[in-house]
Backbone as ProteinMPNN parsed JSONL, in Angstrom:
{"seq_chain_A": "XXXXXXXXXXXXXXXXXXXXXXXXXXXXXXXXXXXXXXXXXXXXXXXXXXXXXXXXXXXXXXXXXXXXXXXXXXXXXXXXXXXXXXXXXXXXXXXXXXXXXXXXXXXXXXXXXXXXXXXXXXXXXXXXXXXXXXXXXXXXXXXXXXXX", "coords_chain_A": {"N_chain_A": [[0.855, -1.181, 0.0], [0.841, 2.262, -0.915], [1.762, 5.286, 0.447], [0.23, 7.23, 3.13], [-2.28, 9.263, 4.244], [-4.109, 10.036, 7.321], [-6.309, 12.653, 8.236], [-8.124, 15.385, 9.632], [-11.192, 16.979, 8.28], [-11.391, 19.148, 6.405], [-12.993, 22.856, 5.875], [-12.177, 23.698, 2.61], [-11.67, 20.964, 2.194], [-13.969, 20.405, 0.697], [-14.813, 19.738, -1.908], [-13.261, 17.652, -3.201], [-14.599, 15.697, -1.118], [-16.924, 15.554, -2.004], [-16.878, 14.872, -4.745], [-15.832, 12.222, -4.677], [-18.215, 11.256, -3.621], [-19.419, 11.134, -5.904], [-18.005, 9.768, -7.851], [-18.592, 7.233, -6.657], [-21.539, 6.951, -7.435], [-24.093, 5.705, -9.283], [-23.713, 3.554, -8.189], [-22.765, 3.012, -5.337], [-24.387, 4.891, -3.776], [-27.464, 6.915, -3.891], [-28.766, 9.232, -6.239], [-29.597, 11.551, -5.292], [-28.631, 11.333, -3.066], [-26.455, 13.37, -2.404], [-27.071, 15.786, -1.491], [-28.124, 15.367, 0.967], [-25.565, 14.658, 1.869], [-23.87, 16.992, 1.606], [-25.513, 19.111, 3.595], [-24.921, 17.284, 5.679], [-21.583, 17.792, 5.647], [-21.644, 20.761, 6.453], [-23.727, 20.882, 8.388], [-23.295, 18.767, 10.746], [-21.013, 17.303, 10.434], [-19.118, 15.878, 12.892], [-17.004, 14.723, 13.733], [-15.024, 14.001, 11.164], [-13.116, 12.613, 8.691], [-10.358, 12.43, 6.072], [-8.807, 10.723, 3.93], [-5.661, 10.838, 2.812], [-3.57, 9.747, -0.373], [-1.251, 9.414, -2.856], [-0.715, 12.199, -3.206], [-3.49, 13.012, -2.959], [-7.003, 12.936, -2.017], [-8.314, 10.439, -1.073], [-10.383, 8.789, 0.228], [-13.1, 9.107, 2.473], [-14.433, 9.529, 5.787], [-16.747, 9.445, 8.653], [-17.512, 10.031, 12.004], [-19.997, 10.289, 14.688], [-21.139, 11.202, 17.612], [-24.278, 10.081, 19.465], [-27.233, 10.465, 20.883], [-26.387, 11.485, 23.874], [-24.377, 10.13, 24.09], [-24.706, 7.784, 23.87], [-24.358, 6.095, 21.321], [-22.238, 5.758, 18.925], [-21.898, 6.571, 16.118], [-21.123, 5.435, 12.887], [-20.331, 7.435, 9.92], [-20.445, 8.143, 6.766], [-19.236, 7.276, 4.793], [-16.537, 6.593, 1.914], [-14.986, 5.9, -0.657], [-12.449, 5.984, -3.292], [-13.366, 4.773, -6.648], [-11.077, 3.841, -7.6], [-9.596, 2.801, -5.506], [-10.82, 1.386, -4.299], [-10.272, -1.681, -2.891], [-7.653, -1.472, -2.108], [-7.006, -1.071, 0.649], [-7.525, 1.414, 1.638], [-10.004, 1.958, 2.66], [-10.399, 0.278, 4.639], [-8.17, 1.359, 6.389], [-9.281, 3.577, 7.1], [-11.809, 2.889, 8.236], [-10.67, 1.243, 10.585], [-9.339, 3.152, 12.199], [-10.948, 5.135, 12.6], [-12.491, 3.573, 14.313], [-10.28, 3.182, 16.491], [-10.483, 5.757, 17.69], [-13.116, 6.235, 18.578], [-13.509, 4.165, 20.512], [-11.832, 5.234, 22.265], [-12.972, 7.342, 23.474], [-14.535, 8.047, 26.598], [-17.265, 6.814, 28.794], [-18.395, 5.942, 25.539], [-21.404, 4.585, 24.101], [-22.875, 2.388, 22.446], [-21.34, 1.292, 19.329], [-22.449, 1.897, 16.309], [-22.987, 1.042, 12.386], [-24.694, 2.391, 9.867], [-25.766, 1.44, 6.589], [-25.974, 0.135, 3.375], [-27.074, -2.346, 1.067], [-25.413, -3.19, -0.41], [-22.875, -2.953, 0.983], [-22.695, -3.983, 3.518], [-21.402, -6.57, 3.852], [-18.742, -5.758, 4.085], [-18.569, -4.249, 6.512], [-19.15, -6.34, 8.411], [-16.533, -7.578, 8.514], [-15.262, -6.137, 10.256], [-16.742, -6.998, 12.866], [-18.893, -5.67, 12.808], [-22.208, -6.69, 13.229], [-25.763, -7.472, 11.672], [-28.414, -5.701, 12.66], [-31.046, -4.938, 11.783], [-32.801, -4.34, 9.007], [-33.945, -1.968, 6.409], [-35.912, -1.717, 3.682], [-35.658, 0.184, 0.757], [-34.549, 2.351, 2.04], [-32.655, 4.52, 1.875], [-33.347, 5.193, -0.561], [-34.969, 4.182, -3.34], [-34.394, 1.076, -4.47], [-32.12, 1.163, -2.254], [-31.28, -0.009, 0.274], [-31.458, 0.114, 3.991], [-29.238, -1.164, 6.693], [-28.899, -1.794, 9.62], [-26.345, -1.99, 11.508], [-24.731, -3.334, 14.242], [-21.556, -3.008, 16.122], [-20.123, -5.732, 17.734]], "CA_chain_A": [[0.0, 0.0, 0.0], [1.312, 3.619, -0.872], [1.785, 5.925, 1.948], [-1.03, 7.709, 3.18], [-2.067, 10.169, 5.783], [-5.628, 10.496, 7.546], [-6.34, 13.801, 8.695], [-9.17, 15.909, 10.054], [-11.614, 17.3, 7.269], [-11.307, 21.106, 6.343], [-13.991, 22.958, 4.98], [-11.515, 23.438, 1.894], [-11.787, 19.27, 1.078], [-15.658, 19.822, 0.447], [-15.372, 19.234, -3.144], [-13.144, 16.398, -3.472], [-15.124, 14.681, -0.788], [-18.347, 15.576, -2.815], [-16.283, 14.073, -6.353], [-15.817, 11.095, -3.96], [-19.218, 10.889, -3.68], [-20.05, 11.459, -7.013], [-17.25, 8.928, -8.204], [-19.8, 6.358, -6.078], [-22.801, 7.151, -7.753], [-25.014, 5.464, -8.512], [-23.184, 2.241, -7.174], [-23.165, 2.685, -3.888], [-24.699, 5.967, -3.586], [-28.302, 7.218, -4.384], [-27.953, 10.319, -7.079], [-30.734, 12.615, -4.141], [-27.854, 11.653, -1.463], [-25.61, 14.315, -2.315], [-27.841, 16.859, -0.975], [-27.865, 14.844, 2.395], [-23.849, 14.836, 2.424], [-23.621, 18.607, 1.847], [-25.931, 18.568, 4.582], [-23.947, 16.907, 6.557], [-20.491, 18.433, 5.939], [-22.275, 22.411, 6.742], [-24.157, 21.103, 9.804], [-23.315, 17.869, 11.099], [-19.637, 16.655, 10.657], [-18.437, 16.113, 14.163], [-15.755, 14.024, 13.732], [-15.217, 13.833, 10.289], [-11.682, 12.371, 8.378], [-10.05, 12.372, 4.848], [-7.207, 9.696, 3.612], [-4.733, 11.306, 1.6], [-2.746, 8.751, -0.578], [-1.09, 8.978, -4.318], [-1.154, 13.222, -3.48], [-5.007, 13.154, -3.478], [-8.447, 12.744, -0.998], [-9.194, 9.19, -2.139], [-11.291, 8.137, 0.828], [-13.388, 9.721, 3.98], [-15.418, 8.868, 6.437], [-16.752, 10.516, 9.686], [-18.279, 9.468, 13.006], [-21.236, 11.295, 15.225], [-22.171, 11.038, 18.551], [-25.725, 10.893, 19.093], [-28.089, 10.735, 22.219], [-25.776, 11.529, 25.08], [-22.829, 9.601, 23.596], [-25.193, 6.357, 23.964], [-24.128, 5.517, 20.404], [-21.332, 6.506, 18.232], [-22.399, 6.16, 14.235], [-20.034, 5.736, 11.697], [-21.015, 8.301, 9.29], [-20.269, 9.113, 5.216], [-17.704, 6.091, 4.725], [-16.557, 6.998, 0.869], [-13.348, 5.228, -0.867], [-12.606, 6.184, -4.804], [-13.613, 3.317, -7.28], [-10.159, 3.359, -8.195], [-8.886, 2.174, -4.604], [-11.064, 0.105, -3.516], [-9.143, -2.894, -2.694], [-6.129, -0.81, -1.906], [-7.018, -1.502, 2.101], [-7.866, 2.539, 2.536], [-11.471, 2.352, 3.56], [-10.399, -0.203, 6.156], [-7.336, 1.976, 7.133], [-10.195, 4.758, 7.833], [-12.767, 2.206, 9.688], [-10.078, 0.782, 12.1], [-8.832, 4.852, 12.982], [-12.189, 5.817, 13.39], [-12.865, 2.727, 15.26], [-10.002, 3.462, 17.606], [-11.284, 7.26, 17.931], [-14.571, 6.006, 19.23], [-13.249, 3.024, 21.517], [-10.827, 6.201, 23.215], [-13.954, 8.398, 24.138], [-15.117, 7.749, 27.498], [-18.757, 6.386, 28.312], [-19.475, 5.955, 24.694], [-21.943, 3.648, 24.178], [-23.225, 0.879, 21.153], [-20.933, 1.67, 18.436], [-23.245, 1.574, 14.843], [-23.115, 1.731, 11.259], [-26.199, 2.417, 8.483], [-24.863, 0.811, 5.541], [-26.386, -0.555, 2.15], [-26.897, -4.117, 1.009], [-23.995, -2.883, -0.981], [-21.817, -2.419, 1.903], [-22.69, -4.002, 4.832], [-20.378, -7.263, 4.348], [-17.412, -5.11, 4.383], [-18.951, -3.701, 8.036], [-18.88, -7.314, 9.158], [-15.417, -7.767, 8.547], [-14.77, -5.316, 11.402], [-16.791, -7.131, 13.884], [-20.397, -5.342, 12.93], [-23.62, -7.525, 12.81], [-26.926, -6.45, 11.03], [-29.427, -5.893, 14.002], [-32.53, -4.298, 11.278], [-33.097, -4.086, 7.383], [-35.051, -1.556, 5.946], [-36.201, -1.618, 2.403], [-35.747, 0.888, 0.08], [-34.473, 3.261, 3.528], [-31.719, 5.452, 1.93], [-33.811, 5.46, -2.048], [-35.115, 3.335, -4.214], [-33.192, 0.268, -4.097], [-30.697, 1.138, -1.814], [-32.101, -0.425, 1.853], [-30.659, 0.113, 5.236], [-28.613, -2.481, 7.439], [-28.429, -0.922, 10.878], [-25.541, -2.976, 12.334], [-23.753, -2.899, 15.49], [-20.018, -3.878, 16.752], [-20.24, -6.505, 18.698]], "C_chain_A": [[0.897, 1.239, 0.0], [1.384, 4.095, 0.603], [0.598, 6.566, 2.182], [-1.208, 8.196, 4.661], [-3.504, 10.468, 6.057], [-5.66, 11.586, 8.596], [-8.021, 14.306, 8.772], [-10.445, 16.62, 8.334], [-11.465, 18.807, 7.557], [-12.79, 21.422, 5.573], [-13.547, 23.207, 3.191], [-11.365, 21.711, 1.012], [-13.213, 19.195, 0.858], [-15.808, 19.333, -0.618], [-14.435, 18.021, -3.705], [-13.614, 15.317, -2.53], [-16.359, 14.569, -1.711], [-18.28, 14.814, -4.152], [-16.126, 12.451, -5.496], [-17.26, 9.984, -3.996], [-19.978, 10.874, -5.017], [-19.535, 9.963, -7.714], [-17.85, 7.312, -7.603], [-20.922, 5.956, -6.088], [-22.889, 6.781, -9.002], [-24.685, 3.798, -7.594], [-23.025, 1.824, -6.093], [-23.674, 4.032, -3.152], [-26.203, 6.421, -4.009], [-27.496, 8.85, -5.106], [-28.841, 11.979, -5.881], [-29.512, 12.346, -3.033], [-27.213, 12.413, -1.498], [-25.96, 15.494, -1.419], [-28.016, 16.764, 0.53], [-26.141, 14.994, 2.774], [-23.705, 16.281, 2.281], [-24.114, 18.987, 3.096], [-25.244, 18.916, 5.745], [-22.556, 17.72, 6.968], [-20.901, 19.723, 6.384], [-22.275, 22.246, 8.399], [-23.659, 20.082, 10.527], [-22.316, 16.903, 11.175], [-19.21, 16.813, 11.921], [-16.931, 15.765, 14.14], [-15.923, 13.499, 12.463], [-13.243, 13.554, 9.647], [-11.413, 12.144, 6.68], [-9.09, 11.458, 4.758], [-6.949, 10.65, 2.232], [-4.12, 9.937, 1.272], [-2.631, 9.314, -2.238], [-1.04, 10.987, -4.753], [-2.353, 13.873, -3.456], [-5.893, 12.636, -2.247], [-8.667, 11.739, -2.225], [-10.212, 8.351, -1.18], [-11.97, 9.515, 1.976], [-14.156, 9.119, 4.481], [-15.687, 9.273, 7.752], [-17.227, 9.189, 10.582], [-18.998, 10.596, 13.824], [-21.293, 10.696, 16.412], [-23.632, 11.261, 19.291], [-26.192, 10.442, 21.172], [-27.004, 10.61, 23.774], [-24.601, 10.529, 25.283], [-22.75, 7.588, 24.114], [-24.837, 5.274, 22.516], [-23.785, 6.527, 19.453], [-21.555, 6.122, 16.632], [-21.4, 6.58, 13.529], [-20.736, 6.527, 10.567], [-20.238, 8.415, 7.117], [-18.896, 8.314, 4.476], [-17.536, 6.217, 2.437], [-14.931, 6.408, -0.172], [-13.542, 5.446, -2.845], [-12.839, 5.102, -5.183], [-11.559, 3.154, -7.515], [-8.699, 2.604, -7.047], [-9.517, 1.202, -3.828], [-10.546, -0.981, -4.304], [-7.713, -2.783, -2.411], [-6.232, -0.651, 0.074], [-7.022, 0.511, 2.723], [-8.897, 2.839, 3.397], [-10.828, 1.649, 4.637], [-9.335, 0.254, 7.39], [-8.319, 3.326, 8.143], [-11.017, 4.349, 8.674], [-11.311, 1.811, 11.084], [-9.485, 2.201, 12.687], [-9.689, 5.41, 13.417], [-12.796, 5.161, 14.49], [-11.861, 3.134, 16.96], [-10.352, 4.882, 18.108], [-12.028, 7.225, 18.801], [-14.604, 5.213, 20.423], [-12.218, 4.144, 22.517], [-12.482, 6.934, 24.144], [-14.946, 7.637, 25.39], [-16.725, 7.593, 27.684], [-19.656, 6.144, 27.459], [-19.884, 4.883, 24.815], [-21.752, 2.508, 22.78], [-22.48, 2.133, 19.731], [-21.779, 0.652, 16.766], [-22.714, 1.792, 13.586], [-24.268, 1.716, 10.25], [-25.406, 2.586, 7.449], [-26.193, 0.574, 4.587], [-26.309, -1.532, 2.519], [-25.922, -3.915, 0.405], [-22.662, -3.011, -0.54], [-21.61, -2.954, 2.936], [-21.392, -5.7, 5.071], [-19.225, -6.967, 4.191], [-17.396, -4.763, 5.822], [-18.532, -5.39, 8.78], [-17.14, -7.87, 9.42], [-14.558, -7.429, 9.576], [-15.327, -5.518, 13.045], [-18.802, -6.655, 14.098], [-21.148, -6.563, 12.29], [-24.508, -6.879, 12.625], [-27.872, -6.782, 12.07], [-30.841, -5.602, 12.797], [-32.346, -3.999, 9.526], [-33.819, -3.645, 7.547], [-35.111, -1.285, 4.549], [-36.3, -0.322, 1.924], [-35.741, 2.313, 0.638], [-33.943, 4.488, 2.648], [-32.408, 6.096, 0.201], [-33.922, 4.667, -2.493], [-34.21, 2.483, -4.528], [-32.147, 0.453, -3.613], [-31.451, 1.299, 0.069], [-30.901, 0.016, 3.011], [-30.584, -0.787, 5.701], [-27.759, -1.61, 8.3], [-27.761, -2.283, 11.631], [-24.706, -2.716, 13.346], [-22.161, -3.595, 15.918], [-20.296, -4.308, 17.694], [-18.472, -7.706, 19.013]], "O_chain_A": [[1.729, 1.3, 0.905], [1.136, 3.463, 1.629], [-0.212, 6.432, 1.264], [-0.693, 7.857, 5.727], [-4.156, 11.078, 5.209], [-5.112, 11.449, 9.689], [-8.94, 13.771, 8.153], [-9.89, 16.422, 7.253], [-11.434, 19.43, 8.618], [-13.497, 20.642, 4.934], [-14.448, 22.949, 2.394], [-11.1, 21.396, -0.148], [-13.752, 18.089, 0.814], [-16.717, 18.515, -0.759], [-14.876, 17.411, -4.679], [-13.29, 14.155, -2.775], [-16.719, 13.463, -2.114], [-19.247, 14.242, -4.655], [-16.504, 11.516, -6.203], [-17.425, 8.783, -4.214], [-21.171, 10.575, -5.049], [-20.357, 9.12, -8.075], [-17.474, 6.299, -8.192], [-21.467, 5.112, -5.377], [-22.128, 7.214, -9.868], [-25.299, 3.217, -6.699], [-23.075, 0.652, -5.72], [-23.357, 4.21, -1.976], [-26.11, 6.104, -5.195], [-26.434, 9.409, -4.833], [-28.495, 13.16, -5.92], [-29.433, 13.163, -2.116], [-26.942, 12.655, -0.322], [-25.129, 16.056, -0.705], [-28.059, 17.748, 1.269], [-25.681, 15.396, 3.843], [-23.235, 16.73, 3.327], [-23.224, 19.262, 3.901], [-25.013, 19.908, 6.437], [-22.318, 18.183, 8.084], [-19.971, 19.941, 7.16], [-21.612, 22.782, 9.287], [-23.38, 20.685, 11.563], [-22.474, 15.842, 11.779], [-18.866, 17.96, 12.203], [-15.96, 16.444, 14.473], [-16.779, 12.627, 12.32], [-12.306, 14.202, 10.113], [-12.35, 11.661, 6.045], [-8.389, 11.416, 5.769], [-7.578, 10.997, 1.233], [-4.034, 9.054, 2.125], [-3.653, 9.613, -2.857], [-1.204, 11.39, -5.904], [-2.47, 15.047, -3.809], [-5.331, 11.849, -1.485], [-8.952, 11.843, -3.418], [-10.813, 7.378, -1.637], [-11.414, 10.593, 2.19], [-14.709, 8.172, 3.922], [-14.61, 9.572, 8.266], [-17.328, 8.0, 10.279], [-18.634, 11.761, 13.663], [-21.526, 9.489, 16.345], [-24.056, 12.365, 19.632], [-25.544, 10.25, 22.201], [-27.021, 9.649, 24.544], [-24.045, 10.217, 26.336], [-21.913, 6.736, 24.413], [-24.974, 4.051, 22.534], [-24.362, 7.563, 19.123], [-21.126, 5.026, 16.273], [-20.88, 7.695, 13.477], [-21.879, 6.137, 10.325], [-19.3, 9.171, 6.867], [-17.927, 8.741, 3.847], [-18.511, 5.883, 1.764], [-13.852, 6.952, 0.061], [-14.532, 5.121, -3.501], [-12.657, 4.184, -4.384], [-11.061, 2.028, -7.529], [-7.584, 2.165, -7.325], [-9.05, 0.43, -2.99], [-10.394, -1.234, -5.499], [-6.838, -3.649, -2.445], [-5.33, -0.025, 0.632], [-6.653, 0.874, 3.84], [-8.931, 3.554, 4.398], [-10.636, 2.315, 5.654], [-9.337, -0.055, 8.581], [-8.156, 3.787, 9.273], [-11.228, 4.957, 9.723], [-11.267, 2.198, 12.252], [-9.165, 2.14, 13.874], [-9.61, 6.134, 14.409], [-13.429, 5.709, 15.393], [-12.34, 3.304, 18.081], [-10.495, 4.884, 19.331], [-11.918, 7.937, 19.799], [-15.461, 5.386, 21.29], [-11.89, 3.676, 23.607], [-12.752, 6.841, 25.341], [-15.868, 6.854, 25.161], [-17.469, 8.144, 26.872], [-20.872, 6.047, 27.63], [-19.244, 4.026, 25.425], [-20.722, 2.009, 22.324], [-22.873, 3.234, 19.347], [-21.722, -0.509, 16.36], [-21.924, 2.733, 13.51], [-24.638, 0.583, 9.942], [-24.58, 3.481, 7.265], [-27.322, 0.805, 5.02], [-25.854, -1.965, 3.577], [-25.129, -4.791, 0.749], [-21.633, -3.132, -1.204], [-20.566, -2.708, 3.54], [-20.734, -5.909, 6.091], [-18.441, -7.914, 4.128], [-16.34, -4.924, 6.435], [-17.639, -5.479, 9.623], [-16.734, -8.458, 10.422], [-13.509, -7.993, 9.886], [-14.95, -4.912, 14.048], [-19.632, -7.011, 14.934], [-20.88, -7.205, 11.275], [-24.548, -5.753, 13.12], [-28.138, -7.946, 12.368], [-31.815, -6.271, 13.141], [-31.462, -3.222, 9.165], [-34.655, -4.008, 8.374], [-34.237, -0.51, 4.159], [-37.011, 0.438, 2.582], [-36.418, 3.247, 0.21], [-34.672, 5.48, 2.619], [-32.069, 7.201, -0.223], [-32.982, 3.892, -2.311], [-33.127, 2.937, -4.898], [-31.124, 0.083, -4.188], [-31.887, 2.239, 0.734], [-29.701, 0.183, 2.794], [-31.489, -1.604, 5.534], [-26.694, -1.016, 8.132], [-28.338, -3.245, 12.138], [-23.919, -1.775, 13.24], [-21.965, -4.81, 15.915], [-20.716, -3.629, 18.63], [-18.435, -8.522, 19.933]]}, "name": "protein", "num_of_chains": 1, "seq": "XXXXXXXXXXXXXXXXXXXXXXXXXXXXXXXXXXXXXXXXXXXXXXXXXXXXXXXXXXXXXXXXXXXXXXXXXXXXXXXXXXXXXXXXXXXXXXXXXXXXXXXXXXXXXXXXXXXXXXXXXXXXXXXXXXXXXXXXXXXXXXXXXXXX"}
């Protein structure tokens, strides 16, 4: 694997995370989610991260703490087509994973994934607790899974 450096998000990487997301679409992306990740990066990035590698933002992926830090959600997980399989997304889940496993009293660590996506989540230890059909857009369901 190249070298590679994961760093905090700026508001400056909005548009090669957004080409990220674009570069994902419609394959593992609805073409209406963009409008939810802008969204997101404005109001709602808490803990949000970029992988540099090759000179370039070729992955990101955030995390959120939600109801009183009862459960930490992996958030906006994004890897170029042209690296997946180059072991960056999982360099960004296990950094965000230790992130979340540092922060005191958090609780049930989640992710809301695709059917697209979610046996990459298992790989890390998450199981699918809930399917919902056609959750995130028209064929593209939710698989709310937890680390266990």
């Amino acid at each position: 694997m190249n070298s590679m450096t994961i760093r905090a998000y700026r508001k400056d990487d909005r548009e090669a995370v957004l080409a990220l997301l674009r570069a994902n679409t419609p394959e593992y992306f609805a073409p209406e989610e963009e409008q939810d990740l802008i969204r997101y990066l404005l109001h709602e990035a808490e803990y949000y991260f970029v992988l540099e590698a090759e000179g370039r933002i070729v992955a990101s992926g955030g995390f959120n703490l939600l109801a009183d830090k009862k459960e930490a959600r992996i958030s906006w997980d994004m890897v170029h087509p042209e690296g997946q399989g180059k072991g960056w997304g999982s360099a960004l889940v296990r950094y965000r994973l230790q992130q979340m496993q540092a922060i005191p009293d958090r609780g049930t660590i989640v992710v809301r994934t695709s059917q697209l996506a979610w046996r990459f989540y298992e790989r890390f230890g998450f199981r699918t607790k809930e399917v919902v059909k056609d959750y995130w857009a028209p064929g593209y369901d939710l698989y709310y899974m937890e680390l266990v």
